[in-house]
N, CA, C and O atoms as a printed pandas DataFrame, in Angstrom:
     atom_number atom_name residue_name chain_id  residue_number  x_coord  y_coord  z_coord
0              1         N          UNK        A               1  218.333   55.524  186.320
1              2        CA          UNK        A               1  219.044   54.444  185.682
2              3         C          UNK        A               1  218.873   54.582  184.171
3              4         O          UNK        A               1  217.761   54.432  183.665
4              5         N          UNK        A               2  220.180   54.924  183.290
5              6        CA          UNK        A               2  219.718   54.305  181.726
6              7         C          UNK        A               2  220.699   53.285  181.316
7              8         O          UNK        A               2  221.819   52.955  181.708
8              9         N          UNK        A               3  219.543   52.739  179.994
9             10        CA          UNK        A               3  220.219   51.689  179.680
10            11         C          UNK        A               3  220.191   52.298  178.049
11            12         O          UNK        A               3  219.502   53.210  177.593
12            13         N          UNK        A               4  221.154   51.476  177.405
13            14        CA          UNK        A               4  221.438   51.579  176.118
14            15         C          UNK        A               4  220.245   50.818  174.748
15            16         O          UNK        A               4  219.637   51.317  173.801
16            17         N          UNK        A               5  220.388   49.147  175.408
17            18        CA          UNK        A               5  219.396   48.877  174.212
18            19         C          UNK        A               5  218.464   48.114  175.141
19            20         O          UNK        A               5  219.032   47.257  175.818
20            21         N          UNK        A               6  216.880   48.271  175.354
21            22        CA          UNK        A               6  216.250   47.255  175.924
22            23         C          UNK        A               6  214.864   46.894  174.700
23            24         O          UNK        A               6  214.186   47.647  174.002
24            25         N          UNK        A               7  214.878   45.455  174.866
25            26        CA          UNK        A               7  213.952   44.462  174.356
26            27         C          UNK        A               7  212.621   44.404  174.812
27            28         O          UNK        A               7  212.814   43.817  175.876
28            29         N          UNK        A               8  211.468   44.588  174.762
29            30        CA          UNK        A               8  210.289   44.619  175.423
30            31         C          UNK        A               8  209.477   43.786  174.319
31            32         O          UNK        A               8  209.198   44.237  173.208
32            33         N          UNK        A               9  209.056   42.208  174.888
33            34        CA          UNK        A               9  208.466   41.767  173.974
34            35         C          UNK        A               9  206.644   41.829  174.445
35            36         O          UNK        A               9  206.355   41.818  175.641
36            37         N          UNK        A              10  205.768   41.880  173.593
37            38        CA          UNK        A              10  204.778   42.054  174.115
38            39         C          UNK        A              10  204.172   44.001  174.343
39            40         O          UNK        A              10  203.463   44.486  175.225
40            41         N          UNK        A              11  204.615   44.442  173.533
41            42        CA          UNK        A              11  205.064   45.889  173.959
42            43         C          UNK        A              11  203.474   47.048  173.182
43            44         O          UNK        A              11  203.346   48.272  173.213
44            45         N          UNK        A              12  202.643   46.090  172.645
45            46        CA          UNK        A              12  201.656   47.085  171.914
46            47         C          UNK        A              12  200.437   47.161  172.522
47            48         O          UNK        A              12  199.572   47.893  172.043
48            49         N          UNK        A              13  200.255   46.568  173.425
49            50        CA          UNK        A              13  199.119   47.259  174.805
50            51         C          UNK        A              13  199.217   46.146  176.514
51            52         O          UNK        A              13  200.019   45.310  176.929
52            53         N          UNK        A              14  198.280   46.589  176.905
53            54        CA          UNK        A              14  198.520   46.064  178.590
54            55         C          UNK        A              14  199.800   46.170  178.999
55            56         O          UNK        A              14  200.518   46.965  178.392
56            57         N          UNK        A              15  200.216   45.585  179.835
57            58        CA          UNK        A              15  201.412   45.487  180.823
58            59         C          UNK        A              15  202.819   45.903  180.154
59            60         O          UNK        A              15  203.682   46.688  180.548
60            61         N          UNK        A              16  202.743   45.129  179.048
61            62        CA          UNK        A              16  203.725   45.320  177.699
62            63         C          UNK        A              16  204.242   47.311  177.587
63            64         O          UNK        A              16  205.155   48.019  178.010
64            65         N          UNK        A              17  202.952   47.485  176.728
65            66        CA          UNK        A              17  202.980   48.840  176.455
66            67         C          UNK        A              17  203.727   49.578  177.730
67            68         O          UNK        A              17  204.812   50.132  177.556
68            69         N          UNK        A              18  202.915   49.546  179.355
69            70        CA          UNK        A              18  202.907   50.525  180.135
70            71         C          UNK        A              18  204.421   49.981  180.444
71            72         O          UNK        A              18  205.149   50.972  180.390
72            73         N          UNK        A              19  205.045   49.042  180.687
73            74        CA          UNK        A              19  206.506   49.307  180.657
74            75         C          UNK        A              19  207.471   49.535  179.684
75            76         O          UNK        A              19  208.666   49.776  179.850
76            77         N          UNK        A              20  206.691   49.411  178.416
77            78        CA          UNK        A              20  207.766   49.884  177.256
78            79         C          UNK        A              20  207.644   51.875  177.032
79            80         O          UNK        A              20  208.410   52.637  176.441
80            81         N          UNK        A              21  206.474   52.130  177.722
81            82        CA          UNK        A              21  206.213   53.625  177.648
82            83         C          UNK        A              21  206.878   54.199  179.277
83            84         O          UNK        A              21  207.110   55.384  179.516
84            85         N          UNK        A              22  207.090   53.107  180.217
85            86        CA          UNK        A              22  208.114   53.728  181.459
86            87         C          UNK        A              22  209.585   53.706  181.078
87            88         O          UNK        A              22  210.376   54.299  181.812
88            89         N          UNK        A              23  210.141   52.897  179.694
89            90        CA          UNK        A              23  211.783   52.842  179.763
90            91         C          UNK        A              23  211.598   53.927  178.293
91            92         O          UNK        A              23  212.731   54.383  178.142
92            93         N          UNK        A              24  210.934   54.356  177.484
93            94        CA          UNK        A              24  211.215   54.922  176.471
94            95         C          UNK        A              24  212.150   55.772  176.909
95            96         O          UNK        A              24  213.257   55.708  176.376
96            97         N          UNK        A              25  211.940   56.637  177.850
97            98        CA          UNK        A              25  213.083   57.692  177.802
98            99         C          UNK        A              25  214.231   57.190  178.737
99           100         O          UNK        A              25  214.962   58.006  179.298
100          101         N          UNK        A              26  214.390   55.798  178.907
101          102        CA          UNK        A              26  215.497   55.868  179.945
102          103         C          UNK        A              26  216.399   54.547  179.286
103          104         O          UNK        A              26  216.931   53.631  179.913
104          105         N          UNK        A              27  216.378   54.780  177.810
105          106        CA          UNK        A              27  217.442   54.120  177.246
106          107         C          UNK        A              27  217.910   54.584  175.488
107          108         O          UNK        A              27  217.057   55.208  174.857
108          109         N          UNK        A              28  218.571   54.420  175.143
109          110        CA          UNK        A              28  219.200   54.453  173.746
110          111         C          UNK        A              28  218.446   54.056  172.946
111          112         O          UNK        A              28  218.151   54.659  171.914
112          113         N          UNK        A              29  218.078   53.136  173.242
113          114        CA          UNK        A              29  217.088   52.080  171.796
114          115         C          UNK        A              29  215.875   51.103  172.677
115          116         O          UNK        A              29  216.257   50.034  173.153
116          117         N          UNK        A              30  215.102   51.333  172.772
117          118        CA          UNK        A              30  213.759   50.923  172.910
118          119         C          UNK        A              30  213.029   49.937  171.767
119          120         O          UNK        A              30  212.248   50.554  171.042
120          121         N          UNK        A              31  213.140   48.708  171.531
121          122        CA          UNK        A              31  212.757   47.532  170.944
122          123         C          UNK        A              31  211.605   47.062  171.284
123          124         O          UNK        A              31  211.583   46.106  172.059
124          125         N          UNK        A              32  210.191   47.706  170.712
125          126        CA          UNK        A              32  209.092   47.241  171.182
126          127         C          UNK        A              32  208.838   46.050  169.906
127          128         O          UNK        A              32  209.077   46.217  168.709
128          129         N          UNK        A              33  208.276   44.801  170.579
129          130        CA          UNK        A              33  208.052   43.428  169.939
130          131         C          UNK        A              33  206.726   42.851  170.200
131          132         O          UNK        A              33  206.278   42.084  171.053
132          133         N          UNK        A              34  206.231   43.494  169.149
133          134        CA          UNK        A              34  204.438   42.646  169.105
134          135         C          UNK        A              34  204.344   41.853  167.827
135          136         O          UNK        A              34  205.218   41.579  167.004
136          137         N          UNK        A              35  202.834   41.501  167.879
137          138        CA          UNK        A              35  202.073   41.067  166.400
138          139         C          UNK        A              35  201.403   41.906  166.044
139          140         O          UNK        A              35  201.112   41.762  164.857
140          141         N          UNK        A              36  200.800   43.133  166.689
141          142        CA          UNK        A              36  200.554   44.513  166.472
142          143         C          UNK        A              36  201.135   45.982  166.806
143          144         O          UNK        A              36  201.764   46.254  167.829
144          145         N          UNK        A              37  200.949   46.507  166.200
145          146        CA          UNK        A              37  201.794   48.250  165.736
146          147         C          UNK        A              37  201.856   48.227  167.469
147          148         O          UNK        A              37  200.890   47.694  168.014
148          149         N          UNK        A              38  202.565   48.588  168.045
149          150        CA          UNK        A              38  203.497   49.576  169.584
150          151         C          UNK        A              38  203.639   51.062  169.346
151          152         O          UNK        A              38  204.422   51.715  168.656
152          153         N          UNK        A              39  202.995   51.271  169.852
153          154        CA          UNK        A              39  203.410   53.118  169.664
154          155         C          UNK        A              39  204.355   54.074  170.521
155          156         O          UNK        A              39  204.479   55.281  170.724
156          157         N          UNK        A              40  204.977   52.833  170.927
157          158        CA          UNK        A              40  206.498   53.140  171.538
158          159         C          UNK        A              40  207.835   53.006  170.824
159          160         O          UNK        A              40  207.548   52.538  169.722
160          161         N          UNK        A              41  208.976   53.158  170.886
161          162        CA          UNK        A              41  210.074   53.002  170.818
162          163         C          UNK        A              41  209.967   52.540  168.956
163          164         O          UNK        A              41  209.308   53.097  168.078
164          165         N          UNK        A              42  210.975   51.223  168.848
165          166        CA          UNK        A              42  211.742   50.907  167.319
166          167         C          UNK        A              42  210.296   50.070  167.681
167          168         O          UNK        A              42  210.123   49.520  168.769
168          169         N          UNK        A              43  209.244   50.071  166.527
169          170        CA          UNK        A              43  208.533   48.587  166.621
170          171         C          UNK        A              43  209.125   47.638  165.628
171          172         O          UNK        A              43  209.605   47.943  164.536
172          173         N          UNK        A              44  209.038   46.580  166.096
173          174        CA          UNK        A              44  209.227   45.199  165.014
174          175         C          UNK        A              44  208.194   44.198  165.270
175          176         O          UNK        A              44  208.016   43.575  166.317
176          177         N          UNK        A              45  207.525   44.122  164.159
177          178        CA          UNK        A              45  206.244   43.513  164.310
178          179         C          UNK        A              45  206.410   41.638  163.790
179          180         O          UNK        A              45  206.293   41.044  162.718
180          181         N          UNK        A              46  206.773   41.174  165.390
181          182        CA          UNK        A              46  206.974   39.210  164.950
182          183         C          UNK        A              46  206.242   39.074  166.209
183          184         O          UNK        A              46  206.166   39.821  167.185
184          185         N          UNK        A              47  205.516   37.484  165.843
185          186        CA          UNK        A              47  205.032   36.809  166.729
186          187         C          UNK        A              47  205.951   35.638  167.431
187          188         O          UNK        A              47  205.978   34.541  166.872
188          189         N          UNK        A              48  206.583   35.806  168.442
189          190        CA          UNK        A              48  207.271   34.878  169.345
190          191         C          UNK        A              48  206.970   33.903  169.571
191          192         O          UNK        A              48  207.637   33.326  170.429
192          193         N          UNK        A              49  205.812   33.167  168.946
193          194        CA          UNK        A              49  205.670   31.968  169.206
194          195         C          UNK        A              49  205.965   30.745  168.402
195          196         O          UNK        A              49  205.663   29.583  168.673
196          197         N          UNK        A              50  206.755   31.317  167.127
197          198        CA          UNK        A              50  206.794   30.460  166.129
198          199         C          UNK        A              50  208.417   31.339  165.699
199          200         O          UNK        A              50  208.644   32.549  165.700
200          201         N          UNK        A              51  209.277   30.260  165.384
201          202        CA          UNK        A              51  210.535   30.377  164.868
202          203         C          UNK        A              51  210.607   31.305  163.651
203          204         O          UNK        A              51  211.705   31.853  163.555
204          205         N          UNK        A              52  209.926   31.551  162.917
205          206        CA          UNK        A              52  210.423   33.010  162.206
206          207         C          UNK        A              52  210.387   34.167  162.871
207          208         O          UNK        A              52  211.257   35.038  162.843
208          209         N          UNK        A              53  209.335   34.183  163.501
209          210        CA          UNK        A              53  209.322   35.220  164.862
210          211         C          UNK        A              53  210.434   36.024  165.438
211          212         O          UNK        A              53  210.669   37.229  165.341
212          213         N          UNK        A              54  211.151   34.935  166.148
213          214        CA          UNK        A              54  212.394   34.446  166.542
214          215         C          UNK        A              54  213.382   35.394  165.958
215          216         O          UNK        A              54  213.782   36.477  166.387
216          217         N          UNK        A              55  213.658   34.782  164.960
217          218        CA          UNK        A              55  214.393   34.805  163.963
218          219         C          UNK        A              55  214.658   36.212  163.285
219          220         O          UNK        A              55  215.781   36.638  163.016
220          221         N          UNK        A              56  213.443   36.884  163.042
221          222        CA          UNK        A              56  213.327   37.995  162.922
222          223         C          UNK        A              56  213.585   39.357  163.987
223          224         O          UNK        A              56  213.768   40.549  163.740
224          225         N          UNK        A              57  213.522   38.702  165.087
225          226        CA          UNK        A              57  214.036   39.792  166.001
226          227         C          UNK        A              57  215.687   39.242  166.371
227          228         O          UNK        A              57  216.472   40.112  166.750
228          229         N          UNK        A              58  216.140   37.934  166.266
229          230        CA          UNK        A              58  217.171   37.913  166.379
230          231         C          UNK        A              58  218.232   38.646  165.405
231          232         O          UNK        A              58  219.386   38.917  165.737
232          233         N          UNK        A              59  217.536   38.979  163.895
233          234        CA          UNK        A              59  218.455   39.218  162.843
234          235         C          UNK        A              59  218.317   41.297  163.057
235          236         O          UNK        A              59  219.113   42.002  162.437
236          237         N          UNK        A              60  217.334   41.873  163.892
237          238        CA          UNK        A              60  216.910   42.257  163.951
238          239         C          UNK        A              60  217.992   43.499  164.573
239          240         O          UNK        A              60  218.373   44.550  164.059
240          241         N          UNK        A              61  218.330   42.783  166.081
241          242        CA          UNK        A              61  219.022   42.499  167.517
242          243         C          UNK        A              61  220.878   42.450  166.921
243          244         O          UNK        A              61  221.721   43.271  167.283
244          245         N          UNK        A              62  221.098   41.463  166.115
245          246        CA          UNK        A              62  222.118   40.975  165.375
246          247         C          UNK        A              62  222.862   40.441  166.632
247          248         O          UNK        A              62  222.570   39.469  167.329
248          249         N          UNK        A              63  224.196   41.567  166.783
249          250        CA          UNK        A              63  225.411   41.271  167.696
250          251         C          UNK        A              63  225.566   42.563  168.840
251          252         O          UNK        A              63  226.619   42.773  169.443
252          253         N          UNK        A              64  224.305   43.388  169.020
253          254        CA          UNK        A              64  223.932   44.289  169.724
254          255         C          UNK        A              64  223.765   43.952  170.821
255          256         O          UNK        A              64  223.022   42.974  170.744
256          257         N          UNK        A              65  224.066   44.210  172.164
257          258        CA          UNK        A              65  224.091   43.198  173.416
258          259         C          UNK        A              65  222.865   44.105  174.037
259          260         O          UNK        A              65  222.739   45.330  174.060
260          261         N          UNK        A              66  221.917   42.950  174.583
261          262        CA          UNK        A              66  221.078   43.518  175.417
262          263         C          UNK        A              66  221.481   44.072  176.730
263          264         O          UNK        A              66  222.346   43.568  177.446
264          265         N          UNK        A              67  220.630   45.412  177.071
265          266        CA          UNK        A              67  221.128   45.584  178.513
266          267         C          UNK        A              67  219.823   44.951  179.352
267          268         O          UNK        A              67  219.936   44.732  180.558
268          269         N          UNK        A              68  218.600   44.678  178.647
269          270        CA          UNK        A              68  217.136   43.908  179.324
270          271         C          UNK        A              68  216.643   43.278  178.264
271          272         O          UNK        A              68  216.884   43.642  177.113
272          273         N          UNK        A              69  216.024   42.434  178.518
273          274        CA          UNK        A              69  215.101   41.837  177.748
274          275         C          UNK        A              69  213.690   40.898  178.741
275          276         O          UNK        A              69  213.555   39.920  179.477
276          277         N          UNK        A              70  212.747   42.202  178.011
277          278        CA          UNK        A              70  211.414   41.714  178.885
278          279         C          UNK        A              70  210.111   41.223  178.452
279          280         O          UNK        A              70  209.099   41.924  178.450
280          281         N          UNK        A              71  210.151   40.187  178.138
281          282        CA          UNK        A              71  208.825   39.611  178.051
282          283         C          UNK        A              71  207.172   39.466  178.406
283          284         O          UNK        A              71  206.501   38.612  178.985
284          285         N          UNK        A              72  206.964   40.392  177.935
285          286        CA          UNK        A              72  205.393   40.688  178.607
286          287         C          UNK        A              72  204.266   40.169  178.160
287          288         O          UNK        A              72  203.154   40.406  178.633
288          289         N          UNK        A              73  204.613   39.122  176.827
289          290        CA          UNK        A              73  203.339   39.191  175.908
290          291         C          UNK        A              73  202.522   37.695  176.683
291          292         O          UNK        A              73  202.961   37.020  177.614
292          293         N          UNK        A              74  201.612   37.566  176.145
293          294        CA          UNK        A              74  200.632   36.429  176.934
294          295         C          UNK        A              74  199.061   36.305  175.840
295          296         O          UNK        A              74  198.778   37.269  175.129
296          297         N          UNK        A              75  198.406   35.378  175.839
297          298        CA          UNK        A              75  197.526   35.204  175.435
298          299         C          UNK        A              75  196.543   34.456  175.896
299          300         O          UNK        A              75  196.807   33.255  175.959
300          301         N          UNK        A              76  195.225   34.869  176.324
301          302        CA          UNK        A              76  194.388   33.975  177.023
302          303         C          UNK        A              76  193.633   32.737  176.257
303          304         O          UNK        A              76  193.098   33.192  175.246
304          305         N          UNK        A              77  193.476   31.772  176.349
305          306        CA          UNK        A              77  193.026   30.796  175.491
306          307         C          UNK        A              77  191.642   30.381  176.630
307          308         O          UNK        A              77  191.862   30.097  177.808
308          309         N          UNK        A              78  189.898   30.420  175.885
309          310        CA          UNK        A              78  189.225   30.219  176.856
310          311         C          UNK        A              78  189.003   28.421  177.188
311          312         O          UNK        A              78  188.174   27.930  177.954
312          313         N          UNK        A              79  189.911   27.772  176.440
313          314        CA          UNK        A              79  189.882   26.551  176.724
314          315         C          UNK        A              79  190.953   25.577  177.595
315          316         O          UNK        A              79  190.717   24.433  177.985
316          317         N          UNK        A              80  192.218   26.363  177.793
317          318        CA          UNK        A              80  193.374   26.375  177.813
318          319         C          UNK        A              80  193.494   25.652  179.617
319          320         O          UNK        A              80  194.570   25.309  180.107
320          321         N          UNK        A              81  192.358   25.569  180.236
321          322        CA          UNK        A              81  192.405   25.151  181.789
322          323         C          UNK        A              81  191.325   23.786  181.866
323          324         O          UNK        A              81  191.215   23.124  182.898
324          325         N          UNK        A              82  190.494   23.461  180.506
325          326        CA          UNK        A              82  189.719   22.500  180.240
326          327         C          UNK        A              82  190.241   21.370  179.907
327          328         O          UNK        A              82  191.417   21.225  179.573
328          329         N          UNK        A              83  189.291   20.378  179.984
329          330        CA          UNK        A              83  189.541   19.053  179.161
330          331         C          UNK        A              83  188.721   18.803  177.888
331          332         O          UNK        A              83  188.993   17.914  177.081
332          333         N          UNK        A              84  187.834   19.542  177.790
333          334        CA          UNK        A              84  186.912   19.626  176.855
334          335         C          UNK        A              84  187.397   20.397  175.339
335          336         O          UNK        A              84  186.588   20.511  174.418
């Protein structure tokens, strides 16, 4: 299967990386999207959690139609299941 342009957000290690390093060769443009360097594909370095982020991969992206867009990124918070 190739695709032309795919989005991989989360793309500069764990789960991220190992599927942005399984589509590198099986598309046109490879869009790896971290807050740190990806040593895959186009990197663009925004954090998705805050509207410039956003913004920056949207202006990024422009009017280029995705053929995927995959979201991998995550962050563990050790308080995040507490009340404390």
């Amino acid at each position: 299967m190739s695709f032309k342009t795919v989005l991989v957000a989360g793309a500069s290690r764990g789960v991220g990386l190992a599927v942005a390093e399984h589509l590198v060769d099986r598309t046109d443009r490879l869009v790896a999207v971290s807050r740190t360097a990806a040593p895959v594909g186009e990197w663009l370095q925004a954090d998705l959690a805050n509207l410039a982020g956003v913004e920056t991969v949207a202006h990024a992206i422009a009017d280029e139609p995705l053929d995927a867009l995959l979201y991998m990124g995550g962050t563990w918070e050790t308080d995040a299941f507490t009340t404390q």
